[in-house]
C-alpha positions in Angstrom: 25.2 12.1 -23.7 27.6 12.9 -20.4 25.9 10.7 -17.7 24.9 12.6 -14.2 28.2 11.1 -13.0 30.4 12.8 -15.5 28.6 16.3 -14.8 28.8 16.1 -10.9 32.4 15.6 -11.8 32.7 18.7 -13.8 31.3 21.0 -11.2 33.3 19.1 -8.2 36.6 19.9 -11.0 35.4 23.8 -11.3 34.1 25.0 -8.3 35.6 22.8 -5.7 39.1 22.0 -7.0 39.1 25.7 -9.2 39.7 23.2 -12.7 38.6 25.8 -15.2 37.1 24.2 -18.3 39.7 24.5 -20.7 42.3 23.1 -18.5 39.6 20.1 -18.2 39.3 19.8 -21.7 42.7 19.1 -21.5 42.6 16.6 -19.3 40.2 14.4 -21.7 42.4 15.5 -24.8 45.5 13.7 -22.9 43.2 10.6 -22.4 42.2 10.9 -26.7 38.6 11.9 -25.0 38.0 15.1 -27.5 35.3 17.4 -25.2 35.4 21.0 -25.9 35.0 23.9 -23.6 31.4 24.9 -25.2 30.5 20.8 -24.8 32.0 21.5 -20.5 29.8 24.8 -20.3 26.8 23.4 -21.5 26.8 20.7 -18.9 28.0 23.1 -16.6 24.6 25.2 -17.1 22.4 22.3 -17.5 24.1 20.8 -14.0 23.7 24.2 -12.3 20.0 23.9 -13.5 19.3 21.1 -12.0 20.5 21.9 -8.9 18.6 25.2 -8.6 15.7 23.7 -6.4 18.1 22.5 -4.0 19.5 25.7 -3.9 16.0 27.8 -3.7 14.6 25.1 -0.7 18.4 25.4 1.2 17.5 29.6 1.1 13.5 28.9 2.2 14.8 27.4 4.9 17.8 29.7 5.8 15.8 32.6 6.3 12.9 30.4 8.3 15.9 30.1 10.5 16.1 32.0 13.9 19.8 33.0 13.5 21.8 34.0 10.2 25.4 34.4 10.1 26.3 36.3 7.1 29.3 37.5 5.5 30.8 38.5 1.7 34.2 38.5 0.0 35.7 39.3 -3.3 35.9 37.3 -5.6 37.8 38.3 -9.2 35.2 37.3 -12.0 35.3 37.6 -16.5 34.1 40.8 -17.6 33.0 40.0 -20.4 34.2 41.7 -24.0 37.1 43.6 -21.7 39.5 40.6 -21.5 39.9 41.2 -18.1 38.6 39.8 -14.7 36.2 42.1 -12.5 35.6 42.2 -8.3 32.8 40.4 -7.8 31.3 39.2 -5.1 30.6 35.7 -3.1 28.5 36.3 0.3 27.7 33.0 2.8 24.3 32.2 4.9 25.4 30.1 7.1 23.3 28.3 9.6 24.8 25.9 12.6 23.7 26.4 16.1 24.9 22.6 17.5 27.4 24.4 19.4 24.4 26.3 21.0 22.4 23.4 21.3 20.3 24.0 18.3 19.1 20.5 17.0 18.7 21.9 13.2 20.9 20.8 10.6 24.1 22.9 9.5 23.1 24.6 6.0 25.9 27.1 4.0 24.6 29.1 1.0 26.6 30.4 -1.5 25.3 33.2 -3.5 27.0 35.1 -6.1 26.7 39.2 -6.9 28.1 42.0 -8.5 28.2 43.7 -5.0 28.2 44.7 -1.5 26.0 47.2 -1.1 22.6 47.6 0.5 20.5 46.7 -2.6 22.6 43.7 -2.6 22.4 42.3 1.2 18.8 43.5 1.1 18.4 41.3 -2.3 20.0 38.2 -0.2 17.8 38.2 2.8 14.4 39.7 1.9 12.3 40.1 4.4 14.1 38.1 6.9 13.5 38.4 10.8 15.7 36.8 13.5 19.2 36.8 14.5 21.5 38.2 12.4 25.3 37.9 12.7 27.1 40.4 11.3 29.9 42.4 11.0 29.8 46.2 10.8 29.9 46.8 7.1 27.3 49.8 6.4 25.0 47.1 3.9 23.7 46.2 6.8 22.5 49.7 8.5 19.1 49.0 7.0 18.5 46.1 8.9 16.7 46.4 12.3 15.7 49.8 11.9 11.7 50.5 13.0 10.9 52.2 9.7 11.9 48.9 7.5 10.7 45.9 6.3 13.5 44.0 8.1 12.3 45.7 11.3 12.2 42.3 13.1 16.1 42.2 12.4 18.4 41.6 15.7 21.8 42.2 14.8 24.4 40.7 16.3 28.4 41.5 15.7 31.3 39.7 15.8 33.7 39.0 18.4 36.7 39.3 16.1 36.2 42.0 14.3 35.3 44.1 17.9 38.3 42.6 19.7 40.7 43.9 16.6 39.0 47.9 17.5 40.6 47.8 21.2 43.9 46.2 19.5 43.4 49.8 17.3 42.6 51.2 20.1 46.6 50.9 21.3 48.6 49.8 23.6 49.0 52.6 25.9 45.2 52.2 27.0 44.7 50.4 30.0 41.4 50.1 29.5 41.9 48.9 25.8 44.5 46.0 26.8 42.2 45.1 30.2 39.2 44.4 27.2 41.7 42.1 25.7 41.7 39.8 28.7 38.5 39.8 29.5 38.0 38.8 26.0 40.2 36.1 26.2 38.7 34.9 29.0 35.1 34.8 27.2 37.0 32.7 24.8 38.0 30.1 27.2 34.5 30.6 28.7 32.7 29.9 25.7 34.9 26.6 25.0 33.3 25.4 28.3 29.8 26.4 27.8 29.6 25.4 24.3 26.2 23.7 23.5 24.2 25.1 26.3 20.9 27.0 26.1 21.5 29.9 24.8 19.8 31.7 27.4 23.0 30.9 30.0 25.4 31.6 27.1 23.5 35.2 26.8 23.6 35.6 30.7 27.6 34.7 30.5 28.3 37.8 28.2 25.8 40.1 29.9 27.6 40.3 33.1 30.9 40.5 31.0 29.7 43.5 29.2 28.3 45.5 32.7 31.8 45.4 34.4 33.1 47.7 31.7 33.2 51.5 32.0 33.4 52.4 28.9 32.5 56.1 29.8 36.2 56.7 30.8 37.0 56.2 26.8 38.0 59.6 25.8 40.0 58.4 22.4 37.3 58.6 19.0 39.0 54.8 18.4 38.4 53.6 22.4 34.5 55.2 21.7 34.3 53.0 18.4 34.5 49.8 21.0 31.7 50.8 22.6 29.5 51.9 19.9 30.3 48.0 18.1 28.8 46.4 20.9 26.1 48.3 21.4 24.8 49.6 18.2 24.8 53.1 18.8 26.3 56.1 16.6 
């Protein structure tokens, strides 16, 4: 009988240091330790059992949290009786507010599905209400919309993502590379207000985003810039 030890080790091998099983069964081969690939997969399931409470109370209380940053990536996965490897897909709750003064411990949340569609991100977060931080990716168009269960949904972009639209947006546009500065400048800003109330850190960006004039953007890409920040089509 493998001792809890020996499993932990397994998983840390496979999903930490990407070991796959066979090349683990190796491993013990080399050291005249004979463990098959079924014998490594069992314990992998029976490991990943006993680990799904943790998992289910980390999600209970990610989604009792105020603010949810979530993203997804591929990730190429055994389709089964093909041979071959399929896109998957790995998507992340993450929770840390310490550099916004929040006093609740960091939590990450791995969760594993076939995709990235709205069924999926709607699968993932339920009924959640709060913060989330998103990028633009249409999953999450159902989210914060009056006529939905996730109607108490605040969506929130990113920074990167918005600042690559006005590097789209081109060099020739004055307006474009003056948004580029200021951006950099919120960067520097937000290095020094880092871990304050979130409440000045909100203020801070507010009277950033009223000194643009966006209404001068006559290019469809310069327009994107301002429908990213503020939400509208």
């Amino acid at each position: 009988m493998p001792t809890d030890a020996l499993i932990a080790d397994v998983l840390i091998n496979k999903y930490c240091d990407h070991l796959p099983l066979y090349r683990q069964s190796k491993i013990f081969a080399r050291q005249g330790i004979e463990i098959s690939r079924a014998t490594l997969a069992n314990w992998v399931g029976r490991g990943i059992a006993a680990l799904q409470p943790i998992v289910d109370r980390m999600r209970v209380d990610a989604l009792a949290r105020s603010r949810l940053f979530v993203d997804e990536t591929t990730v190429k996965v055994l389709a089964p009786g093909t041979g071959k490897t399929k896109t998957g897909y790995m998507w992340v709750i993450v929770c840390d507010d310490r550099a916004h003064g929040g006093a609740d411990p960091p939590l990450a949340l791995y969760t594993y599905m076939p995709g990235r569609g709205a069924m999926w991100a709607r699968q993932l977060l339920g009924a959640y209400h709060g913060i989330l931080q998103v990028d633009a990716w249409q999953a999450y168009d159902q989210f914060g919309k009056d006529d939905r269960a996730n109607a108490g949904v605040w969506k929130s972009y990113c920074w990167a993502h918005l600042r690559r639209k006005f590097v789209d947006a081109g060099s020739d546009a004055p307006i474009a590379q003056d948004a580029l500065q200021r951006i950099a400048r919120i960067y520097g800003i937000e290095k020094d207000i880092r871990g304050r109330p979130p409440e000045e850190r909100l203020a801070q960006l507010e009277q950033w985003v009223s000194k643009m004039h966006f209404c001068s953007m006559t290019c469809a890409r310069r327009r994107k810039c301002y429908h990213y920040i503020f939400g509208v089509g």
